[in-house]
C-alpha positions as CSV (number, residue, x, y, z in Angstrom):
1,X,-0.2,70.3,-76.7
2,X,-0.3,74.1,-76.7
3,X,-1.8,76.2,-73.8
4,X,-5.1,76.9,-75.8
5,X,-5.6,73.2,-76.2
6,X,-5.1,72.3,-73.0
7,X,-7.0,74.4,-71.4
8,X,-9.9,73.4,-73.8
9,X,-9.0,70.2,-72.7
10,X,-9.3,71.0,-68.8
11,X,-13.0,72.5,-69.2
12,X,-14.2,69.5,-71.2
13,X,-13.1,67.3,-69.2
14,X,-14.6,69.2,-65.8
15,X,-10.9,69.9,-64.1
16,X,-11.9,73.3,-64.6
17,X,-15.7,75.1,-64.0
18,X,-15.5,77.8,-66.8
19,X,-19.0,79.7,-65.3
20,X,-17.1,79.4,-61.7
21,X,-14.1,81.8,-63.4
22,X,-16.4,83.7,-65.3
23,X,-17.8,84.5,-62.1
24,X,-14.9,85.3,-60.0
25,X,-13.5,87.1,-63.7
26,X,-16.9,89.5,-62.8
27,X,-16.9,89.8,-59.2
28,X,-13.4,91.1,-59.5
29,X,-14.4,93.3,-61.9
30,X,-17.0,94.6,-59.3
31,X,-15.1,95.1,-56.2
32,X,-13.1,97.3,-58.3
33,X,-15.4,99.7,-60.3
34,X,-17.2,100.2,-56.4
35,X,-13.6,101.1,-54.9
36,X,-13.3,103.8,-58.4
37,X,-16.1,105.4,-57.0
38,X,-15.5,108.2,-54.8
39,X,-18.8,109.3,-53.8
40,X,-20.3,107.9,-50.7
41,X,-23.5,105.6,-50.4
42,X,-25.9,106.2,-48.2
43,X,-29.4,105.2,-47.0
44,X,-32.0,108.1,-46.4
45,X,-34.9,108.0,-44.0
46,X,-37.1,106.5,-46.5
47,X,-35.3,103.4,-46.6
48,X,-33.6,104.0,-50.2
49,X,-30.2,104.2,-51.4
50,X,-28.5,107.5,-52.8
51,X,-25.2,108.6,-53.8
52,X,-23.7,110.2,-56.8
53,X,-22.7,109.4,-60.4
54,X,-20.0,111.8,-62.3
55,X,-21.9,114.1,-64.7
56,X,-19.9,116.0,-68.0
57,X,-22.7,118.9,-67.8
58,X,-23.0,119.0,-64.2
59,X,-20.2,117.5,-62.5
60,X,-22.3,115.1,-61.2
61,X,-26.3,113.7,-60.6
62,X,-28.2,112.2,-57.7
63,X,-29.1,108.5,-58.0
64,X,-31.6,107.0,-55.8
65,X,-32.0,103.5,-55.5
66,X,-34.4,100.7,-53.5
67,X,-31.9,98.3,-52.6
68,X,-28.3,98.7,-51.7
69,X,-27.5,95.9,-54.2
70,X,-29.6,97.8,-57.0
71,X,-27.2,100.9,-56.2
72,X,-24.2,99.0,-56.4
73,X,-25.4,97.7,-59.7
74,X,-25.8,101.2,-61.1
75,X,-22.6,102.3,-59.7
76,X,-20.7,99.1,-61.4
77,X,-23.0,99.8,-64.8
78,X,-21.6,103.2,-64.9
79,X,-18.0,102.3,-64.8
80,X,-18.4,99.3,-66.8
81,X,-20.1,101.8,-69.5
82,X,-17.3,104.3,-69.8
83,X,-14.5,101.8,-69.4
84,X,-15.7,100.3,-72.6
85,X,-17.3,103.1,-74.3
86,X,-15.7,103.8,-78.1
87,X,-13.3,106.9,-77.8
88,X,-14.4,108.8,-80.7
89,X,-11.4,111.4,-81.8
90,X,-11.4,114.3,-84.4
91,X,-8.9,115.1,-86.8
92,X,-8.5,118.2,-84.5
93,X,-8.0,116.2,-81.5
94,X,-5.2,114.3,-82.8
95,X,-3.4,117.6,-84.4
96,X,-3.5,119.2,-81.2
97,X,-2.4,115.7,-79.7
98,X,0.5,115.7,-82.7
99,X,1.4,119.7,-81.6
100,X,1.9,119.3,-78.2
101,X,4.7,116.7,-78.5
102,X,6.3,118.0,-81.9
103,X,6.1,122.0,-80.3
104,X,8.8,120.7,-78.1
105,X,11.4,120.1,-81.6
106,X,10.8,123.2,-82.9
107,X,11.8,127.3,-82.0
108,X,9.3,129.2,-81.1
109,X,9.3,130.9,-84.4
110,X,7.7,127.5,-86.0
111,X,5.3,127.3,-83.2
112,X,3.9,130.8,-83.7
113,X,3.6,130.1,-87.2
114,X,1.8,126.8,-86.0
115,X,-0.8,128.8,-83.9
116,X,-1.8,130.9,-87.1
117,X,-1.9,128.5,-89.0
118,X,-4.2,126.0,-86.9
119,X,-6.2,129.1,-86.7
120,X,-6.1,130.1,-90.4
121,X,-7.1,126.2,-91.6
122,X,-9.0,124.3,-88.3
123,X,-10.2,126.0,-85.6
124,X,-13.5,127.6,-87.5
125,X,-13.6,124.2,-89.9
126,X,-16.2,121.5,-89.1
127,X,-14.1,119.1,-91.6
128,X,-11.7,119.1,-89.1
129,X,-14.1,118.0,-86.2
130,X,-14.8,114.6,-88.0
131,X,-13.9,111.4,-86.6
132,X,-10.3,110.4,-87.7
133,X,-11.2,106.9,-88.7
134,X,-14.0,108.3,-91.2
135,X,-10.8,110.1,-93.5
136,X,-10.3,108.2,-97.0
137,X,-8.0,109.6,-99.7
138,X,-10.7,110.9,-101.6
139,X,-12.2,112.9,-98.6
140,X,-8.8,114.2,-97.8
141,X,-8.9,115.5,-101.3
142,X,-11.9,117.2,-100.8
143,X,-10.9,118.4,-97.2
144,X,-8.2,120.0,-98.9
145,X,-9.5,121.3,-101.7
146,X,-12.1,123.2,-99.9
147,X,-9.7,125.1,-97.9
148,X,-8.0,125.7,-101.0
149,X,-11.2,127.5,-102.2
150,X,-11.8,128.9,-99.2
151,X,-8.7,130.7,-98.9
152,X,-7.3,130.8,-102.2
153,X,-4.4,129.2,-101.4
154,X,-1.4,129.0,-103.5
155,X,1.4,126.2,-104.1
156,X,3.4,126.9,-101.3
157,X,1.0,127.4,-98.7
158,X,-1.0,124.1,-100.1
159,X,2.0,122.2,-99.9
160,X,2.4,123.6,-95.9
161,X,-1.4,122.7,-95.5
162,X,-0.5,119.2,-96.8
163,X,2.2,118.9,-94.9
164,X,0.3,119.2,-91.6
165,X,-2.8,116.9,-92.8
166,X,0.3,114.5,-93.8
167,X,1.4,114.7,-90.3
168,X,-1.5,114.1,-88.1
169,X,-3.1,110.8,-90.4
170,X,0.6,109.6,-89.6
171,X,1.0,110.5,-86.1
172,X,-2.7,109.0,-86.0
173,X,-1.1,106.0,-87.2
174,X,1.4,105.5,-85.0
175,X,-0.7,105.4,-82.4
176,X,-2.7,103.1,-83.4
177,X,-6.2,105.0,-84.5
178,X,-6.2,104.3,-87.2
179,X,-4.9,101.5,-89.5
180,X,-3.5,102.8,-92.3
181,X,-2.6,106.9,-93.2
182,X,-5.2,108.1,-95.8
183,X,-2.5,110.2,-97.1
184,X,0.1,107.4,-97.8
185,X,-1.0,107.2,-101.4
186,X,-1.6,111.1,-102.0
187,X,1.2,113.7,-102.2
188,X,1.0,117.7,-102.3
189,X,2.0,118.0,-105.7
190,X,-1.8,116.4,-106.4
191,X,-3.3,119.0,-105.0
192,X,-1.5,121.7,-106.9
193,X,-3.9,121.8,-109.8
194,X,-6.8,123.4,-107.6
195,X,-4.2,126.3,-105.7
196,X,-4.5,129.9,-106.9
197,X,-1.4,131.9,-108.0
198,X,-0.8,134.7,-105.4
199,X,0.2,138.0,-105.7
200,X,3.7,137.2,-104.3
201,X,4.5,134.6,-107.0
202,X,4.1,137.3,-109.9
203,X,6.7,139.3,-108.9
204,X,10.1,138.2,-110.1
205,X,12.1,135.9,-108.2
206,X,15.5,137.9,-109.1
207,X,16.8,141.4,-109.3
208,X,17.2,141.5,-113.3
209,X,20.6,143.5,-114.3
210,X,18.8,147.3,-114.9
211,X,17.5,146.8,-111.2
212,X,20.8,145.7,-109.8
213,X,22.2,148.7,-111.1
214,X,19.9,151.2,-110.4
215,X,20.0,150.1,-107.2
216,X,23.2,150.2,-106.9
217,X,23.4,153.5,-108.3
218,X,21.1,154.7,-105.3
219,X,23.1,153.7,-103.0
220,X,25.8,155.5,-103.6
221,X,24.0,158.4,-104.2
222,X,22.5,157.6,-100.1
223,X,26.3,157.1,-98.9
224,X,27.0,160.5,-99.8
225,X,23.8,162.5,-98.6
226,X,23.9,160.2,-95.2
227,X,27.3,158.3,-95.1
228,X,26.0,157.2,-91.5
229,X,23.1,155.6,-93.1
230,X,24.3,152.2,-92.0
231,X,21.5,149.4,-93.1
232,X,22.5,150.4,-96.7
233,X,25.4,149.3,-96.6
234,X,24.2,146.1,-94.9
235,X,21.9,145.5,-98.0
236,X,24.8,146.1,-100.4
237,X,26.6,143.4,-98.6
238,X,23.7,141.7,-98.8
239,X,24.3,142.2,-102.3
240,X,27.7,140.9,-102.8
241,X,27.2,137.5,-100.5
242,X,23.8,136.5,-100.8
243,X,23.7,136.1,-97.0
244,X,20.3,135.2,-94.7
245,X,19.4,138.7,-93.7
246,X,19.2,136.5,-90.0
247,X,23.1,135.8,-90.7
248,X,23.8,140.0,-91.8
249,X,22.4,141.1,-88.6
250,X,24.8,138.4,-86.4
251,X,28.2,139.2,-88.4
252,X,30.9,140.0,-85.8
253,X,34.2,141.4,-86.4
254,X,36.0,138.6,-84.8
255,X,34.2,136.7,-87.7
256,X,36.4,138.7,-90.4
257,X,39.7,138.0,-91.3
258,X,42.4,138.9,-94.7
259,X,41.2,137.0,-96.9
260,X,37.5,135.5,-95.9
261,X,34.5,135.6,-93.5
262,X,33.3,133.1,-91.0
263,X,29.5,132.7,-91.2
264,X,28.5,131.0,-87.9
265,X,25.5,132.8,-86.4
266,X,22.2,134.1,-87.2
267,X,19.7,136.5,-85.7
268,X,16.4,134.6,-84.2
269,X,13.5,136.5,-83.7
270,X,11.5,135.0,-80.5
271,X,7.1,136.1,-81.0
272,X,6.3,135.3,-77.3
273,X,8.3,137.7,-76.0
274,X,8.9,140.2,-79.1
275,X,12.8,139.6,-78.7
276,X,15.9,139.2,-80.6
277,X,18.8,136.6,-79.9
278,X,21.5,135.3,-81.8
279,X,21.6,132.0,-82.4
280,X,23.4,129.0,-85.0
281,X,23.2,129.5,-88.2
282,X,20.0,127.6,-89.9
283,X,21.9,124.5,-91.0
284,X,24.0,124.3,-87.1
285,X,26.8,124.8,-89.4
286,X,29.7,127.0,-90.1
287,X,30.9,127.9,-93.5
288,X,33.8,130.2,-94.8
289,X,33.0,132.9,-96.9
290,X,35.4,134.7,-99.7
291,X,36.6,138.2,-98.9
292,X,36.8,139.8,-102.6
293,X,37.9,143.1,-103.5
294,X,34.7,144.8,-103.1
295,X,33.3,143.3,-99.9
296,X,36.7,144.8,-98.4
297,X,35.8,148.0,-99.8
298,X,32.6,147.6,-98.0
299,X,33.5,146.0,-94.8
300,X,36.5,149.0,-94.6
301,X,34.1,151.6,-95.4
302,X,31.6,150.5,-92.8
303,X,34.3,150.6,-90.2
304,X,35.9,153.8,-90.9
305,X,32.3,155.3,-90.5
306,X,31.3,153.5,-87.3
307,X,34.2,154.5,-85.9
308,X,33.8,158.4,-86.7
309,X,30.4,157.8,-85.3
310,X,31.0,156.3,-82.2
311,X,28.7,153.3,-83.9
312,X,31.9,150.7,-83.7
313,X,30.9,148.0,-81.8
314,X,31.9,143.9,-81.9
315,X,28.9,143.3,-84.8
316,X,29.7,144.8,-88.2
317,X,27.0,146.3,-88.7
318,X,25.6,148.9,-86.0
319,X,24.1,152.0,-85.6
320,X,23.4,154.5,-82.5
321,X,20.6,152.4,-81.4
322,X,23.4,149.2,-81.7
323,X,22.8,146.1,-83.9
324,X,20.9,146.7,-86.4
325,X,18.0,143.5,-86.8
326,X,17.2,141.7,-89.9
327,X,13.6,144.2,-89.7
328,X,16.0,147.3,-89.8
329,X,17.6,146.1,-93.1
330,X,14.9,144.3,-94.9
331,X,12.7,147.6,-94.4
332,X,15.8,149.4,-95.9
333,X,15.9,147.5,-98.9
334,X,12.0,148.0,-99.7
335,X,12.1,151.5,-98.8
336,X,15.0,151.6,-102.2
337,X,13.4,149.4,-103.9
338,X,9.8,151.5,-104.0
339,X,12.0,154.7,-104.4
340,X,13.9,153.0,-107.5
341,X,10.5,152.2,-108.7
342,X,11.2,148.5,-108.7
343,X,8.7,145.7,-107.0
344,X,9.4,146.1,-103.5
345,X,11.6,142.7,-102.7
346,X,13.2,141.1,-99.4
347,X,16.9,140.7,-98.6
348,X,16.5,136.9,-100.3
349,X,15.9,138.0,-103.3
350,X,19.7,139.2,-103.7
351,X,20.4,135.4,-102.1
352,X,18.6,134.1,-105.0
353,X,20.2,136.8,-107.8
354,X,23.5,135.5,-106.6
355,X,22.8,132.2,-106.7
356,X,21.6,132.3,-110.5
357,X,24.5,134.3,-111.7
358,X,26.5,132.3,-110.8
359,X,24.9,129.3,-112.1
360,X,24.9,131.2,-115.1
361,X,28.4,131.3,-115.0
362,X,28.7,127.5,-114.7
363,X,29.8,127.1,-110.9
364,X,29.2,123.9,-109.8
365,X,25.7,123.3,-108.0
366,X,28.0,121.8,-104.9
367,X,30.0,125.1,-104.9
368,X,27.2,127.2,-105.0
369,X,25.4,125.4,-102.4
370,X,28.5,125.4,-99.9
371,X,28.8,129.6,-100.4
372,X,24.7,130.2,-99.9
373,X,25.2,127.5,-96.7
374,X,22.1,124.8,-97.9
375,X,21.7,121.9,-100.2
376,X,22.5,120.9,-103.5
377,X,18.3,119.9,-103.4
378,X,17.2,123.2,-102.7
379,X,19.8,125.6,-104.3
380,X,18.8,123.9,-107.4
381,X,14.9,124.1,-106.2
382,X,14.3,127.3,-104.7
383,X,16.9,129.5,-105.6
384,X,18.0,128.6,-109.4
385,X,16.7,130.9,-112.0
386,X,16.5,132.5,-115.5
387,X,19.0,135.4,-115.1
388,X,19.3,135.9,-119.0
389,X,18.5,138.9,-120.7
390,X,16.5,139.1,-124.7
391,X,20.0,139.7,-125.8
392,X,21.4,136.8,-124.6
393,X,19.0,134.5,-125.5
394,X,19.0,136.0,-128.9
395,X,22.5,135.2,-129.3
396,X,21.3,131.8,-128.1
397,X,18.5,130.8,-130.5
398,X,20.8,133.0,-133.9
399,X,23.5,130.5,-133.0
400,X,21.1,127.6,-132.3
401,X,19.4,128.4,-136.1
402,X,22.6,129.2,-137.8
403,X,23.6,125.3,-136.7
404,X,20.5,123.7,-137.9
405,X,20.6,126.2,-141.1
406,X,24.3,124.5,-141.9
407,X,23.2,121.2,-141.1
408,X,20.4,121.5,-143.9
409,X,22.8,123.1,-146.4
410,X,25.2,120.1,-146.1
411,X,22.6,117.7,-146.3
């Protein structure tokens, strides 16, 4: 016989007085809601009982009673109340909840970005103050969506968007308040029909051959007007490795030897305190870097000049002020950019040139993704594209149609 048998068994049969437990079950839960309260009881001159019951608006309120037992009663009522009251939490309660243990995995540069963004999507939304159980898929939709609207968002900051409404329904799950994600069944790419193309996502995502010249062209025209002109040089090498601007700024000299480079740090940049550090690279991990011809040329010709100016220092790449930060050089290369007349573009935009040439030039995807220091996933992602010119693909189609011509010819 299992427990719950034989105890149904017990009270049948009158070994045990199920009101008698009940009882003690209550007066136990008695004794302790009056020991929780830490406001005194007393009796005034009238002959009534008073003491206090927490308040949320005013900290607490005066309760006056006739009996002492009627007083106690209130008291126990109170506690009884809030231990079994429903706690009703918002989608923004369990984000914040979600932040303040997932803050702690991240740099400080993700958590700043956090803060504008909780700012930018749920702080000012009342969506956002609804209960977390009342979220179905199609309502997540429409949560969404209306901050799509609202903001014109595009794909890439949808997909961030979704990836924090993603997070909380299944941190919320976890936890048990709720029984199943809304979200399980709904992806960003869903939501990508409603997002707005932004102004970034017009310009091109590569330096096309004309602009790789003619900004190469200005440069050397810069070297010989200001040869001590250092974050151009920076952006050339940028030019000729396709490094993190974060990973420019970190080179040291103990970093380069005959033949090749070690990449193994990166510049950080710290909001909080408005500070630079140096740091791992983004991956944790080192990687080797080829030292061709002209990256010696470069690295050589940088020295030479840091050492006539008294710049020479253990990074690479310094000026009188000392390292130069990833800001220093990315402003250099839209400063030439605007000058050249070409759509003012960062540092990763060379990361991504070099990336599709050589693609274009059949290195393997594994190769490629080894020299750039990510994935095979996201070099072929986020930094593959269309380097071509008309010519070439004219050559393309002519021998494409002269094919199909002799194929129709023979047949």
């Amino acid at each position: 016989m299992d427990n719950l048998n034989l105890l149904q068994s017990a009270i049948e049969n009158g070994i045990i007085d199920l009101t008698h437990i009940q009882n003690q079950v209550y007066m136990a839960k008695r004794v302790k809601y009056l020991k929780q309260h830490n406001y005194s009881m007393w009796q005034g001159k009238d002959g009534k009982w008073c003491t206090y019951l927490p308040d949320e608006n005013k900290g607490r309120r005066f309760v006056k009673k006739n009996t002492k037992q009627e007083m106690e009663d209130a008291v126990v009522k109170y506690y009884s109340d809030l231990e079994n009251a429903v706690i009703t939490l918002s989608f923004k309660d369990v984000y914040y909840e979600w932040r303040s243990l997932h803050d702690k995995t991240v740099q400080s540069t993700s958590v700043a970005k956090y803060i504008t963004d909780a700012k930018r999507y749920f702080d000012n939304n009342e969506a956002a103050d609804q209960d977390i159980t009342s979220f179905t898929k199609e309502s997540v939709k429409v949560f969404i969506k209306e901050l799509i609207d609202k903001l014109h968002l595009c794909k890439s900051a949808t997909k961030r968007l979704y990836e924090y409404v993603d997070n909380v329904f299944s941190f919320a799950e976890e936890r048990g308040y709720i029984d199943k994600s809304p979200t399980r069944y709904l992806k960003a790419k869903d939501m990508y029909g409603y997002c707005y193309e932004s102004e970034r996502s017009k310009k091109p995502k590569v330096f096309s051959k004309d602009d790789l010249a003619i900004l190469a062209e200005r440069f050397k025209k810069d070297h010989l007007k200001k040869p001590n002109y250092i974050p151009s040089y920076a952006v050339e090498f940028a030019a000729l490795t396709g490094m993190r601007v974060g990973e420019i700024a970190a080179l040291s000299w103990d970093c380069v030897f005959d033949n090749y480079f070690v990449i193994n740090k990166s510049e950080k940049y710290d909001p909080p305190t408005n500070s630079y550090y140096i740091a791992k690279t983004k991956n944790k991990k080192d990687r080797i870097f080829p030292i061709t011809p002209q990256i010696r040329e470069l690295l050589d010709t940088v020295k030479r000049i840091e050492e006539e100016y008294g710049y020479l220092c253990e990074w690479v790449f310094a000026d009188y002020e000392g390292r130069l930060t990833f800001r220093k050089i990315s402003s250099c290369l839209k400063n030439k950019c605007r000058q050249c007349g070409i759509s003012a573009r960062g540092i990763h935009t060379y990361r991504k040139t070099l990336n599709s040439n050589l693609e274009h030039d059949g290195v393997p995807s594994t190769v490629r993704a080894t020299l750039l220091g990510h994935t095979k996933e996201v070099n072929e992602t986020y930094y593959t594209f269309d380097v071509s010119d008309i010519d070439e693909k004219m050559q393309i189609i002519t021998n494409v149609n002269q094919h199909m011509n002799s194929c129709g010819a023979s047949a």
